[in-house]
N, C-alpha and C positions, 0 to 999 in steps of 0.2 A: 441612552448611551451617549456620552459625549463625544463630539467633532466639530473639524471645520466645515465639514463640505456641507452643502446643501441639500434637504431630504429632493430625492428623485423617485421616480419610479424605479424599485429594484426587477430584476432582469430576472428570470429563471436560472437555475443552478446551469440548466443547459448552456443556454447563451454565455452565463460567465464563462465557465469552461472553451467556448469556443471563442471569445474576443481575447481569450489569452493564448492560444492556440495559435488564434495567429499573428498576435506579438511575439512570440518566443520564432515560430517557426523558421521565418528564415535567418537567426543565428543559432541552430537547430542543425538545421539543412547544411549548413557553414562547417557546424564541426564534427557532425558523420562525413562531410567530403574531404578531411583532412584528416581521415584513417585511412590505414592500408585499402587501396582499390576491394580487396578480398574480404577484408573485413568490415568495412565500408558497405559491400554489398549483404554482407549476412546481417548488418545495424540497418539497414534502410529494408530488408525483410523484415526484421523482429518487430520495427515500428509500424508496421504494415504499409511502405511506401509501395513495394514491389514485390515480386514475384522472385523464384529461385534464380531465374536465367537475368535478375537484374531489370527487366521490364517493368517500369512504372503502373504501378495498380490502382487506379483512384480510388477504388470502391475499396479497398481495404481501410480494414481496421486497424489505426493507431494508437486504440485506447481513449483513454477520456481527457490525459493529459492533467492530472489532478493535483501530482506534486509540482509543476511548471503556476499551475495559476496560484494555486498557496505560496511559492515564490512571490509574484505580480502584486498578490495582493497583499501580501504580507508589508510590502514597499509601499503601495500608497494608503494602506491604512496607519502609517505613520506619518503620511502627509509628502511622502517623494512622488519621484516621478517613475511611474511603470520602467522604464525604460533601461533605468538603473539597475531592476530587479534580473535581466535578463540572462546575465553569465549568471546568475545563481537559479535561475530556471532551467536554462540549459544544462547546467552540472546534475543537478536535484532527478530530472528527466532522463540522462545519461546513465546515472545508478541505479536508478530505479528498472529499466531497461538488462543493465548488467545482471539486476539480483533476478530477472525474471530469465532469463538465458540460463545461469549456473543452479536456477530454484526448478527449474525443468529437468534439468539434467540430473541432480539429486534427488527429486521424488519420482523419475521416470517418467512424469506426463509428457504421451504424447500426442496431446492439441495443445496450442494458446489461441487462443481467439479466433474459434471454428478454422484453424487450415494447422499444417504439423508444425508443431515447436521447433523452433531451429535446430536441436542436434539432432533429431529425426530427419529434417531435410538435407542436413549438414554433416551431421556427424556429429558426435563427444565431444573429438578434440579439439574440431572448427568450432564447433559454440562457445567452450567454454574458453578458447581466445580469443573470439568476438565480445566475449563479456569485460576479459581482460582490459581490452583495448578499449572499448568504453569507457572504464573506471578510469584508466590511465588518459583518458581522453579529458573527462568530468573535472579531474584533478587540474589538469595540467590548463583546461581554461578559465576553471574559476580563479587561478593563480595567477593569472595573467590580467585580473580585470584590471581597469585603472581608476586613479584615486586610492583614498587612506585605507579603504577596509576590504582589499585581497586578505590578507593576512589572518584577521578576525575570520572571513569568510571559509579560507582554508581549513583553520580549526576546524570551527563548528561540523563542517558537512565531515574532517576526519573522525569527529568524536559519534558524528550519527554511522560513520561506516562499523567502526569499534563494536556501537551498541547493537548495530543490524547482525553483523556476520559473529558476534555473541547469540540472539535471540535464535538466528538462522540454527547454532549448535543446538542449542539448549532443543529446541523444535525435531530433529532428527535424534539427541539421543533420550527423549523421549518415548519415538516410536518401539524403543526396545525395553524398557519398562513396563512392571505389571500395571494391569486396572484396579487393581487393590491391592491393602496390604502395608506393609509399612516401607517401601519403596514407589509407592503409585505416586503421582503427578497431584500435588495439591493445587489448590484458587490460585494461591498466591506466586507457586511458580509458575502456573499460566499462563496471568497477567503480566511477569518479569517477561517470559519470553515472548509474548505479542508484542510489548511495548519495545520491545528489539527489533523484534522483526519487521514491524511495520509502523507503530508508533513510532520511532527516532526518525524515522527519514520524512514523512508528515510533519514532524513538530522541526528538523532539518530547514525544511522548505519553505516556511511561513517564517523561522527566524531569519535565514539567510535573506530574505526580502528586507524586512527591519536591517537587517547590519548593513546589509549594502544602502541601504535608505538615508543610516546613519544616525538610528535608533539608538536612545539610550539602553545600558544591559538590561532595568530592571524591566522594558518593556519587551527587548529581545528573548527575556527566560518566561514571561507571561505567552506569548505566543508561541513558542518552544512547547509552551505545557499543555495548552491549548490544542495545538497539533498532534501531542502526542497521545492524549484521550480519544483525540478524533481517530486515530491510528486505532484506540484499542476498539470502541464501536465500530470502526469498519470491517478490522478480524472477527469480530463475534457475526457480523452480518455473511463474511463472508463464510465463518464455519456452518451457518444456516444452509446457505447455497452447497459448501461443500456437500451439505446429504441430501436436503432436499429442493436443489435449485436446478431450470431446465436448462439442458445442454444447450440447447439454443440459444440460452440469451447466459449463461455461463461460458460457453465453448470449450469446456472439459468434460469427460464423460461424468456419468451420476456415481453416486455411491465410491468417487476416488479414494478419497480421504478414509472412510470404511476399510477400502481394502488394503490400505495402506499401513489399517492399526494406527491413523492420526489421532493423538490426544486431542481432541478438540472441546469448545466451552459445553456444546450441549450434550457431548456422551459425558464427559468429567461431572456435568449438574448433573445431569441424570441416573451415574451411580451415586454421586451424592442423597438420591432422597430417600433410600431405604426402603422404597416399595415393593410389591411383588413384582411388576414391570422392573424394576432397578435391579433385582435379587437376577429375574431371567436373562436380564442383557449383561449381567455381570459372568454370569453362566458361557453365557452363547457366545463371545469376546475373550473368555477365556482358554475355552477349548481351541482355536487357531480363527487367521485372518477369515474374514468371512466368503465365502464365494457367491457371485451374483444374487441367489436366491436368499440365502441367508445376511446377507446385506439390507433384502427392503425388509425383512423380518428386524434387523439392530434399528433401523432405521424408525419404525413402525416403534419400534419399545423406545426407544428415545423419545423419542413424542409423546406416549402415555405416561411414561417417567418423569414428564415437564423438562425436557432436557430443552429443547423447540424454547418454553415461555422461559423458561429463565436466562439464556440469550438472548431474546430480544430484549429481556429486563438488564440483562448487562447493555447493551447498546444502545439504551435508555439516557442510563445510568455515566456511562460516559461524555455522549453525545450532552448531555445537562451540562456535566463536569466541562465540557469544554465552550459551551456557550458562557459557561458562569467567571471563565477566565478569561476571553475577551470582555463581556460586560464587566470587568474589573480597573481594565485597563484604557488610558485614554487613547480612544482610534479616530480616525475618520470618521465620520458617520457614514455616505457610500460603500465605502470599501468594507466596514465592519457590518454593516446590513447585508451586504454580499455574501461575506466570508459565511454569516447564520445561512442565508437561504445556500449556500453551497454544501456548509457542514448535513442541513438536513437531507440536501437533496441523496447524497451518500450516502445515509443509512435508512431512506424508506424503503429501500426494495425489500425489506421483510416486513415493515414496521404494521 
């Protein structure tokens, strides 16, 4: 792959995640303090700073921070300096935050990251203006950066909110749609609406590093494209978990997505293959949502249906597509050796 920097020892996916973590944090920490006190405090819950009553919680969970370092590194695999990258990490980090506030509130989960979702701890209406004010928050300081490419910057992260709170629809009316049929959920809009839902703000967050860096466009939409495969490998990883990942290292209960009637890739492959397994889970999903028991029963036929291998073959399949687009384009060589060991590190937990 070509660059300037010089080969080093690359870091674990972990480590990178967290030396960007704490580059961003304290202009992070800056622009949750210059929200409403009240919302303020329900943004530094959801990131797992704190506790309901406002009390600083170390040991919580913040997440992994993954569209902040795809920012970071997005900016010096074009040869800038991290530093530049940071209102576009900070913004990327902000709505990613917002969609997981109002993406709680809309499928009713109530855990995010083993402790209650904020509108369980809050309420509906406090969450879903804490999400508000995020967005409005994200907005208002990638707008502010200084230098030539606020502007460009602006776009970009509106055109990934567009694509996001499209996939978001598309994902919910879904759930009221048959599993067969000539109204059932094909590949192809499955992929449209993952690459909304979660691909745009990935592929968002690695360009937005590029533009503020000062990247030319054709390498700004090469890593856009890049991020956004990675986006779709990650959904297919996380539909895995969705049925069969543990609540522990998930922190949602099991079988949600199940009860939910979620289109997801490995029930959709799975009534895809025609099987007897495929013929009975089309049966047993069709008669109504499933209840606990009949859940590890979908769960169980999904699996002998190949629903399970053909999602990871999708995650595969991505995960390639998005290696195969930074190795296209000229990067750094650190920062692009990174970006690989980070891209994988994100999709083994099934692999």
């Amino acid at each position: 792959m070509p660059g300037t920097v010089e080969d080093v020892d690359v870091p674990s996916a972990s480590d990178v995640l967290r030396r960007c973590r704490e580059l961003v944090r304290p202009a992070l920490v800056d622009a949750v303090g210059r929200l409403h006190p009240w919302t303020g405090e329900m943004a530094a819950y959801a990131l797992g700073w704190s506790d309901t009553a406002g009390t600083p919680e170390p040991g919580g969970s913040e997440g992994k921070g993954v569209r902040q370092a795809l920012a970071v590194l997005g900016a010096e695999a074009v040869g800038a300096d991290a530093a530049c990258a940071v209102p576009g990490a900070v913004a990327v980090e902000l709505v990613h935050t917002f969609s997981l506030l109002h993406d709680d509130v809309m499928d009713a989960d109530a855990l995010r990251r083993r402790r209650p979702a904020v509108w369980k701890a809050y309420g509906t209406g406090p969450a879903v203006l804490a999400g508000d004010a995020l967005l409005a928050r994200a907005v208002t300081g990638l707008a502010g950066t200084p230098g030539d490419h606020a502007a460009a910057a602006v776009r970009r992260l509106c055109d990934a909110l567009n694509d996001l709170v499209a996939g978001q629809a598309e994902d919910l009316r879904f759930e009221h749609r048959p599993w067969d049929g000539p109204g059932a959920v094909g590949p192809e809009e499955y992929r449209s609406m993952a690459e909304g839902k979660t691909g745009a703000l990935l592929g968002c967050a690695l360009a937005l590093g590029a533009v503020l860096g000062g990247a030319p466009e054709p390498t700004v939409a090469a890593l856009d494209r890049a991020g956004r495969h990675l986006g779709l490998a990650f959904q297919a990883v996380d539909d895995i978990l969705g049925i069969w990942g543990d609540p522990a290292t998930t922190g949602k209960p099991v079988h949600a997505d199940l009860h939910r009637g979620k289109k997801t890739h490995p029930v959709l492959a799975a009534l895809a293959g025609g099987s007897r397994a495929a013929r009975e889970l089309g049966t047993l999903l069709a008669s109504s949502r499933p209840t606990d028991a009949a859940a590890e029963r979908v769960a169980s036929l999904v699996e002998e249906a190949g629903g399970r291998a053909a999602t990871r073959g999708e995650a595969r399949r991505h995960l390639d597509a998005a290696r195969d687009a930074l190795r296209a384009t000229p990067l750094t060589r650190t920062a692009a050796r990174e970006l690989d060991v980070l891209f994988a590190g994100l999709t083994d937990r099934v692999m």
